[in-house]
N, C-alpha and C positions, 0 to 999 in steps of 0.2 A: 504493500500500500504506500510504505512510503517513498519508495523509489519509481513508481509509476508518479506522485506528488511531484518528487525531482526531475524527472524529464518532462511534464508539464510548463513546469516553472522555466527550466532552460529552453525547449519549443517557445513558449511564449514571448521570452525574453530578446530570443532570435528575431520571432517574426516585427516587433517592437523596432528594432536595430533597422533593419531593414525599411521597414513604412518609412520611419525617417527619413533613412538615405534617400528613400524615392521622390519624398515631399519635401525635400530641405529646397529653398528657391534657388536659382542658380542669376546672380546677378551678372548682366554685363556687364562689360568694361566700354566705359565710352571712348571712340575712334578720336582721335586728336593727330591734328599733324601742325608741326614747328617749324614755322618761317624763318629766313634768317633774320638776328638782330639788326636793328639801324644803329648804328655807333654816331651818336650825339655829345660824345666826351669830344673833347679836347685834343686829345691825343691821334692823330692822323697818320704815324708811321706805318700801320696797316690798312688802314683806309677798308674796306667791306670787309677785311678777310678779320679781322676782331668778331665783327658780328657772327660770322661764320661758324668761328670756332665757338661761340655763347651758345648758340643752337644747336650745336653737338655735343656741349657739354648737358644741355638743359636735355636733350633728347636722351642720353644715358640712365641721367637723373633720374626722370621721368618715368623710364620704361621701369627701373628698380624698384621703384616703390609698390608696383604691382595693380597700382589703381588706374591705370588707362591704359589701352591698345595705342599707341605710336606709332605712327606710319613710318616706315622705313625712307627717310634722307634722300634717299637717290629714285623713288617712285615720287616724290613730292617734286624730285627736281625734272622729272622726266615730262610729267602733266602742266606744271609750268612754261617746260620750254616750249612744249606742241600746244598748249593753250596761250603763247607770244605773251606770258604773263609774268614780273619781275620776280626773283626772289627774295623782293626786303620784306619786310615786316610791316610797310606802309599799307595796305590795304584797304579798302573799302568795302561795303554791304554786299555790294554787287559780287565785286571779286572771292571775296569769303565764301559767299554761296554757291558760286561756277567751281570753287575749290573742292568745299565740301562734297557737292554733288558727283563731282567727277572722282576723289577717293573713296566715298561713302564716311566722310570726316563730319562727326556732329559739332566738331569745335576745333579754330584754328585756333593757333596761340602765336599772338605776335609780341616782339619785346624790342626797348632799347639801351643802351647803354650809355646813361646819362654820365658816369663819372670812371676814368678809368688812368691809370699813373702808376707807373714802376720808379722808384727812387731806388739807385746804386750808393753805398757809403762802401769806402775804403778807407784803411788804413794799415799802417805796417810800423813796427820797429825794427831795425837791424836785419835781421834774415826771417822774420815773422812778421806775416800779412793776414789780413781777415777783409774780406769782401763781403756786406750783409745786402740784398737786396729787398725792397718793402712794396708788395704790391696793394690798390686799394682800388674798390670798384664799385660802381653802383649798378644795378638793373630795374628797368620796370617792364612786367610784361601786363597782358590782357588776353583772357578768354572769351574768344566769338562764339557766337550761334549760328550755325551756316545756316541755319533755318530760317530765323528770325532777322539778323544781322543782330541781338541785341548785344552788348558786352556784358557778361556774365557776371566776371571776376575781375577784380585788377589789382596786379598785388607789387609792392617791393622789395629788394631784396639789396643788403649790402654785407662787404666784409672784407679783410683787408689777411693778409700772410707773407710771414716775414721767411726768408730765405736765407739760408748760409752756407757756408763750406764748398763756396763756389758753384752752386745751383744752376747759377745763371754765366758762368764765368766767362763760357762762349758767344753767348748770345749777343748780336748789333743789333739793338733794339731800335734803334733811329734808321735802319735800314731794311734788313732781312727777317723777313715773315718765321716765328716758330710756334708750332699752333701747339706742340705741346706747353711750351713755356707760357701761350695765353688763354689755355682753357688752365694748368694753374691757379693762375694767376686772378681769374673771374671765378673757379671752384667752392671759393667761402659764399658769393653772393647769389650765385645760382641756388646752392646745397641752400642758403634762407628762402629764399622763392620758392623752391620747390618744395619743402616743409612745408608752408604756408598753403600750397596749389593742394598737396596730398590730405591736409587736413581737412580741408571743405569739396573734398572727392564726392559724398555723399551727395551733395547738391546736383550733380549731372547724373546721376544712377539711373532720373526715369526720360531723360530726354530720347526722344523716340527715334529708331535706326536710320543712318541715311542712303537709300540703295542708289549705289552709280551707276548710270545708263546701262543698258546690255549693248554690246556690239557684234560685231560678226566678225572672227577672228581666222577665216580660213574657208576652205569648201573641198569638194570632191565629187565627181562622180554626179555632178547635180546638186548634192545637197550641202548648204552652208551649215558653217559650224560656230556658234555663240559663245562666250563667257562666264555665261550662267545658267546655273543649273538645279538640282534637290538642293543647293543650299541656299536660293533666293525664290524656292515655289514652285519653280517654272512645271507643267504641266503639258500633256502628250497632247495635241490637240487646238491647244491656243495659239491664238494669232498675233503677229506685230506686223506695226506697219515700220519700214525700211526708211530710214532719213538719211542724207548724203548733204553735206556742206558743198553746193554748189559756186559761193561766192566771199569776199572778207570785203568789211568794212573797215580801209583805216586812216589814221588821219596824215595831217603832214611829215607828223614825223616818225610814220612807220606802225605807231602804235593800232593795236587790231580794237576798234569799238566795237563790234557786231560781225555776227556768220551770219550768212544768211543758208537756209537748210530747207529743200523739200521733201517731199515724198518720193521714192523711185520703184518701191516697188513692195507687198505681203510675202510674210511668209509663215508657215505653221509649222509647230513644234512636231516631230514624228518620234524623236527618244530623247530621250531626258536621260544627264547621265550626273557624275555626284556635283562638279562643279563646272559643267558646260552643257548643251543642247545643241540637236542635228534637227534641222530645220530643211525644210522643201520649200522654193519659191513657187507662190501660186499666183503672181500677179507681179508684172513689172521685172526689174532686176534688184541683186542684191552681192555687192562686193566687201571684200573684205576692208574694214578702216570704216565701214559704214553702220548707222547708232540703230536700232530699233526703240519700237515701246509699243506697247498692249495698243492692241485695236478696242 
Protein backbone atom coordinates (compact mmCIF):
# COMPACT_ATOMS: atom_id res chain seq x y z
CA UNK A 1 0.00 0.00 0.00
CA UNK A 2 2.54 2.15 0.71
CA UNK A 3 4.62 1.93 -2.20
CA UNK A 4 1.85 1.93 -4.66
CA UNK A 5 1.21 5.73 -2.36
CA UNK A 6 5.05 6.28 -3.46
CA UNK A 7 4.92 5.81 -7.02
CA UNK A 8 1.74 7.83 -7.18
CA UNK A 9 3.32 10.70 -5.45
CA UNK A 10 6.41 10.54 -7.96
CA UNK A 11 3.82 9.86 -11.39
CA UNK A 12 2.38 12.85 -10.10
CA UNK A 13 5.02 14.97 -9.29
CA UNK A 14 6.59 14.17 -12.97
CA UNK A 15 3.48 14.95 -14.67
CA UNK A 16 3.43 18.55 -12.46
CA UNK A 17 7.31 19.16 -13.92
CA UNK A 18 6.29 18.63 -17.06
CA UNK A 19 2.75 20.82 -17.45
CA UNK A 20 5.04 23.56 -16.40
CA UNK A 21 7.77 23.05 -18.90
CA UNK A 22 4.91 23.17 -21.48
CA UNK A 23 3.06 26.23 -20.07
CA UNK A 24 6.14 28.28 -18.89
CA UNK A 25 5.74 31.41 -21.64
CA UNK A 26 8.55 31.74 -23.93
CA UNK A 27 9.26 35.48 -24.31
CA UNK A 28 10.88 37.00 -27.33
CA UNK A 29 13.78 38.84 -27.65
CA UNK A 30 13.04 42.12 -29.48
CA UNK A 31 15.09 42.54 -33.02
CA UNK A 32 17.37 45.72 -32.67
CA UNK A 33 20.00 46.77 -35.16
CA UNK A 34 22.81 49.42 -34.21
CA UNK A 35 23.77 52.24 -36.41
CA UNK A 36 26.98 53.79 -36.45
CA UNK A 37 27.65 56.46 -33.89
CA UNK A 38 27.85 60.35 -35.09
CA UNK A 39 31.07 61.59 -33.26
CA UNK A 40 30.07 65.08 -32.07
CA UNK A 41 33.20 65.27 -29.74
CA UNK A 42 35.92 67.28 -30.42
CA UNK A 43 38.37 65.06 -31.24
CA UNK A 44 38.46 64.55 -35.27
CA UNK A 45 41.75 62.35 -35.71
CA UNK A 46 39.37 59.53 -36.77
CA UNK A 47 36.68 61.31 -38.01
CA UNK A 48 33.48 58.34 -38.63
CA UNK A 49 35.74 55.52 -37.85
CA UNK A 50 35.39 56.54 -33.75
CA UNK A 51 31.66 56.06 -34.21
CA UNK A 52 32.22 52.82 -35.99
CA UNK A 53 34.14 51.24 -33.48
CA UNK A 54 31.13 52.78 -30.60
CA UNK A 55 28.60 50.59 -32.41
CA UNK A 56 30.80 47.55 -32.32
CA UNK A 57 31.56 47.82 -29.16
CA UNK A 58 27.61 48.62 -28.09
CA UNK A 59 26.80 45.67 -30.45
CA UNK A 60 28.96 43.12 -28.23
CA UNK A 61 27.54 44.62 -25.28
CA UNK A 62 24.22 44.30 -26.25
CA UNK A 63 24.19 40.86 -27.64
CA UNK A 64 25.64 39.66 -23.83
CA UNK A 65 23.25 40.61 -21.88
CA UNK A 66 20.85 38.33 -23.51
CA UNK A 67 17.91 40.72 -23.65
CA UNK A 68 17.64 41.54 -27.43
CA UNK A 69 18.24 39.75 -30.95
CA UNK A 70 21.08 42.13 -32.63
CA UNK A 71 21.21 42.20 -36.09
CA UNK A 72 24.57 41.14 -37.36
CA UNK A 73 26.81 44.59 -38.47
CA UNK A 74 27.57 43.48 -41.95
CA UNK A 75 23.47 42.45 -42.81
CA UNK A 76 22.70 46.02 -41.51
CA UNK A 77 25.47 47.21 -43.79
CA UNK A 78 24.55 45.22 -46.72
CA UNK A 79 20.49 46.73 -46.73
CA UNK A 80 21.93 50.11 -46.36
CA UNK A 81 24.17 50.09 -49.03
CA UNK A 82 21.30 48.51 -51.67
CA UNK A 83 18.62 50.64 -49.99
CA UNK A 84 21.49 54.03 -51.10
CA UNK A 85 20.92 54.72 -47.32
CA UNK A 86 23.83 56.20 -44.90
CA UNK A 87 25.22 54.47 -42.19
CA UNK A 88 25.32 57.24 -39.32
CA UNK A 89 23.19 57.35 -36.61
CA UNK A 90 21.23 60.57 -38.16
CA UNK A 91 18.07 59.02 -39.11
CA UNK A 92 14.72 59.90 -39.48
CA UNK A 93 10.93 58.21 -39.06
CA UNK A 94 10.97 57.44 -42.55
CA UNK A 95 14.27 55.93 -42.67
CA UNK A 96 13.94 53.93 -39.36
CA UNK A 97 10.87 52.21 -40.71
CA UNK A 98 12.22 51.39 -44.44
CA UNK A 99 15.20 49.89 -41.90
CA UNK A 100 13.02 48.19 -39.71
CA UNK A 101 10.89 46.64 -42.34
CA UNK A 102 13.46 45.46 -44.55
CA UNK A 103 15.45 43.55 -41.23
CA UNK A 104 12.37 42.79 -39.53
CA UNK A 105 14.01 45.22 -36.69
CA UNK A 106 11.31 46.58 -34.10
CA UNK A 107 13.94 49.04 -32.90
CA UNK A 108 16.81 50.89 -34.34
CA UNK A 109 19.31 52.21 -31.86
CA UNK A 110 21.20 55.36 -32.85
CA UNK A 111 23.90 57.16 -30.62
CA UNK A 112 26.54 59.86 -30.52
CA UNK A 113 29.52 60.70 -29.16
CA UNK A 114 29.35 63.96 -27.44
CA UNK A 115 32.67 64.00 -25.53
CA UNK A 116 35.80 61.92 -26.37
CA UNK A 117 39.94 62.68 -25.25
CA UNK A 118 43.00 60.58 -24.70
CA UNK A 119 45.42 62.53 -22.43
CA UNK A 120 49.25 60.86 -22.69
CA UNK A 121 51.50 62.00 -19.35
CA UNK A 122 55.11 60.99 -19.35
CA UNK A 123 57.66 61.00 -17.24
CA UNK A 124 61.15 59.30 -16.43
CA UNK A 125 64.18 59.48 -14.05
CA UNK A 126 67.49 58.35 -15.18
CA UNK A 127 66.93 54.83 -16.85
CA UNK A 128 63.15 54.63 -15.48
CA UNK A 129 60.04 55.89 -17.43
CA UNK A 130 56.25 55.56 -16.85
CA UNK A 131 53.81 56.48 -19.73
CA UNK A 132 50.10 56.73 -18.18
CA UNK A 133 47.47 57.24 -20.76
CA UNK A 134 43.70 58.67 -19.49
CA UNK A 135 40.89 58.13 -21.63
CA UNK A 136 37.27 59.95 -21.18
CA UNK A 137 34.15 59.80 -23.19
CA UNK A 138 30.74 60.41 -23.31
CA UNK A 139 27.74 58.65 -25.29
CA UNK A 140 24.09 59.34 -25.93
CA UNK A 141 22.11 56.83 -27.73
CA UNK A 142 18.20 56.50 -28.52
CA UNK A 143 15.66 53.79 -29.10
CA UNK A 144 13.34 53.94 -32.28
CA UNK A 145 10.04 52.22 -33.00
CA UNK A 146 10.26 51.21 -36.61
CA UNK A 147 6.75 51.08 -36.28
CA UNK A 148 5.77 54.16 -34.96
CA UNK A 149 8.97 56.26 -35.55
CA UNK A 150 8.32 57.10 -31.69
CA UNK A 151 11.62 57.28 -29.50
CA UNK A 152 11.30 54.81 -26.83
CA UNK A 153 14.37 55.38 -24.69
CA UNK A 154 17.02 57.78 -24.51
CA UNK A 155 19.79 57.19 -22.37
CA UNK A 156 23.52 58.39 -21.35
CA UNK A 157 26.38 56.91 -20.69
CA UNK A 158 29.99 58.00 -19.59
CA UNK A 159 33.28 56.90 -18.09
CA UNK A 160 36.79 57.42 -18.35
CA UNK A 161 40.10 54.44 -17.85
CA UNK A 162 43.33 55.04 -17.18
CA UNK A 163 46.17 53.07 -18.97
CA UNK A 164 49.74 52.16 -18.15
CA UNK A 165 52.63 50.14 -18.73
CA UNK A 166 52.69 51.26 -22.17
CA UNK A 167 49.12 50.22 -23.39
CA UNK A 168 49.19 52.79 -25.71
CA UNK A 169 52.92 53.10 -26.32
CA UNK A 170 52.60 52.41 -30.02
CA UNK A 171 49.62 54.02 -30.82
CA UNK A 172 49.62 57.91 -33.37
CA UNK A 173 46.70 58.92 -32.04
CA UNK A 174 46.70 62.21 -34.15
CA UNK A 175 47.12 60.07 -37.18
CA UNK A 176 46.46 56.26 -37.58
CA UNK A 177 43.17 54.66 -36.90
CA UNK A 178 43.39 51.72 -33.93
CA UNK A 179 39.96 50.44 -33.27
CA UNK A 180 41.15 48.27 -30.60
CA UNK A 181 42.69 51.09 -28.65
CA UNK A 182 39.15 53.14 -29.25
CA UNK A 183 36.57 50.65 -28.48
CA UNK A 184 38.94 50.61 -25.04
CA UNK A 185 38.83 53.56 -24.73
CA UNK A 186 34.77 54.22 -25.09
CA UNK A 187 34.24 50.48 -23.18
CA UNK A 188 33.46 52.38 -19.51
CA UNK A 189 30.78 54.54 -21.40
CA UNK A 190 29.18 52.10 -23.56
CA UNK A 191 29.20 49.07 -20.57
CA UNK A 192 26.88 52.40 -18.54
CA UNK A 193 24.58 52.72 -21.52
CA UNK A 194 24.19 49.42 -21.84
CA UNK A 195 23.23 48.65 -18.12
CA UNK A 196 20.87 51.25 -18.36
CA UNK A 197 19.31 49.96 -22.01
CA UNK A 198 19.37 46.07 -20.36
CA UNK A 199 17.58 47.25 -17.31
CA UNK A 200 14.28 48.69 -18.97
CA UNK A 201 14.46 45.55 -21.41
CA UNK A 202 11.02 44.62 -20.18
CA UNK A 203 9.48 47.67 -21.62
CA UNK A 204 9.96 46.25 -25.52
CA UNK A 205 8.88 42.53 -24.51
CA UNK A 206 5.27 43.13 -26.17
CA UNK A 207 6.14 45.32 -29.16
CA UNK A 208 4.61 43.28 -31.95
CA UNK A 209 7.02 41.39 -34.67
CA UNK A 210 8.39 43.11 -37.62
CA UNK A 211 8.14 40.77 -40.90
CA UNK A 212 10.47 41.88 -43.81
CA UNK A 213 9.17 41.67 -47.21
CA UNK A 214 9.37 38.05 -48.87
CA UNK A 215 11.31 38.08 -52.01
CA UNK A 216 12.18 35.67 -54.76
CA UNK A 217 15.56 34.49 -54.36
CA UNK A 218 16.10 32.10 -57.23
CA UNK A 219 13.99 29.77 -59.68
CA UNK A 220 14.14 26.43 -61.74
CA UNK A 221 12.48 24.60 -63.98
CA UNK A 222 9.42 27.17 -63.84
CA UNK A 223 9.15 27.55 -60.43
CA UNK A 224 10.48 30.55 -58.36
CA UNK A 225 11.87 30.03 -55.05
CA UNK A 226 11.18 32.69 -51.92
CA UNK A 227 12.64 33.57 -48.49
CA UNK A 228 10.02 32.60 -46.57
CA UNK A 229 8.72 29.97 -45.38
CA UNK A 230 6.96 27.59 -41.96
CA UNK A 231 8.75 30.11 -40.19
CA UNK A 232 6.71 33.22 -41.24
CA UNK A 233 3.07 31.02 -42.03
CA UNK A 234 3.57 30.88 -45.51
CA UNK A 235 0.90 28.37 -46.61
CA UNK A 236 0.46 25.78 -49.99
CA UNK A 237 -1.98 27.50 -51.98
CA UNK A 238 -1.63 31.34 -51.25
CA UNK A 239 -1.00 33.81 -53.48
CA UNK A 240 1.24 37.01 -53.95
CA UNK A 241 1.24 39.48 -56.13
CA UNK A 242 5.02 40.16 -57.66
CA UNK A 243 6.45 43.96 -57.40
CA UNK A 244 9.74 44.97 -59.29
CA UNK A 245 11.37 48.42 -58.75
CA UNK A 246 10.94 49.61 -62.08
CA UNK A 247 12.23 53.32 -61.54
CA UNK A 248 14.51 55.75 -58.55
CA UNK A 249 13.78 58.99 -57.45
CA UNK A 250 16.76 61.03 -56.74
CA UNK A 251 17.77 64.29 -56.04
CA UNK A 252 20.76 66.52 -57.02
CA UNK A 253 22.89 65.05 -55.20
CA UNK A 254 22.40 61.52 -56.00
CA UNK A 255 20.46 60.88 -52.87
CA UNK A 256 17.50 58.06 -53.61
CA UNK A 257 13.95 59.87 -52.38
CA UNK A 258 11.50 57.25 -53.79
CA UNK A 259 11.28 53.79 -55.86
CA UNK A 260 8.83 53.71 -57.74
CA UNK A 261 7.51 49.70 -57.89
CA UNK A 262 4.64 47.90 -59.96
CA UNK A 263 3.07 44.95 -60.27
CA UNK A 264 4.72 42.39 -63.00
CA UNK A 265 3.25 39.50 -62.21
CA UNK A 266 1.18 36.36 -59.28
CA UNK A 267 2.26 33.68 -58.11
CA UNK A 268 1.06 30.75 -55.79
CA UNK A 269 2.69 28.86 -53.06
CA UNK A 270 2.92 24.96 -54.25
CA UNK A 271 5.51 23.60 -51.04
CA UNK A 272 6.24 25.38 -48.26
CA UNK A 273 9.54 24.31 -46.90
CA UNK A 274 11.08 25.23 -43.11
CA UNK A 275 12.56 28.62 -44.11
CA UNK A 276 11.70 29.21 -47.99
CA UNK A 277 8.70 28.41 -50.41
CA UNK A 278 8.48 27.13 -54.31
CA UNK A 279 6.01 29.04 -55.97
CA UNK A 280 4.46 28.73 -59.66
CA UNK A 281 3.85 31.95 -61.75
CA UNK A 282 0.23 32.13 -62.61
CA UNK A 283 0.10 35.47 -64.13
CA UNK A 284 2.67 37.97 -65.42
CA UNK A 285 6.43 37.21 -64.68
CA UNK A 286 8.58 36.81 -61.65
CA UNK A 287 12.41 37.39 -61.28
CA UNK A 288 14.69 36.88 -58.87
CA UNK A 289 15.71 40.58 -56.61
CA UNK A 290 11.80 40.88 -57.15
CA UNK A 291 9.44 41.60 -53.58
CA UNK A 292 6.17 39.88 -53.33
CA UNK A 293 3.09 40.28 -50.72
CA UNK A 294 -0.28 38.41 -50.16
CA UNK A 295 -2.95 39.08 -52.76
Amino acid sequence: MHTRNWRYHIVASMAVVVVCSITAPVVAQPRVAVLNFENNSTWRYWGDRLGEAAADELVTQLFQTGAFSVIERSQLAAVLAEQDLGASGAVDTTTAARIGQLLGAQLILTGSITQFSIERRSGGFRRLGLSVSRAESIVDVRLVNTTTGEIMLAESGEGSKTFGGGFFRSANFESEFDEGAAQEALRPAIENVVERIANQSSRFADLAPVTPPAQIVGSNNGSVYTNQGENYGVQIGRRYRVLRVIDEIRDANGTMLDRIVDQVGVVEVTRVLSQSAICTVIEGEASEGDSIEPL
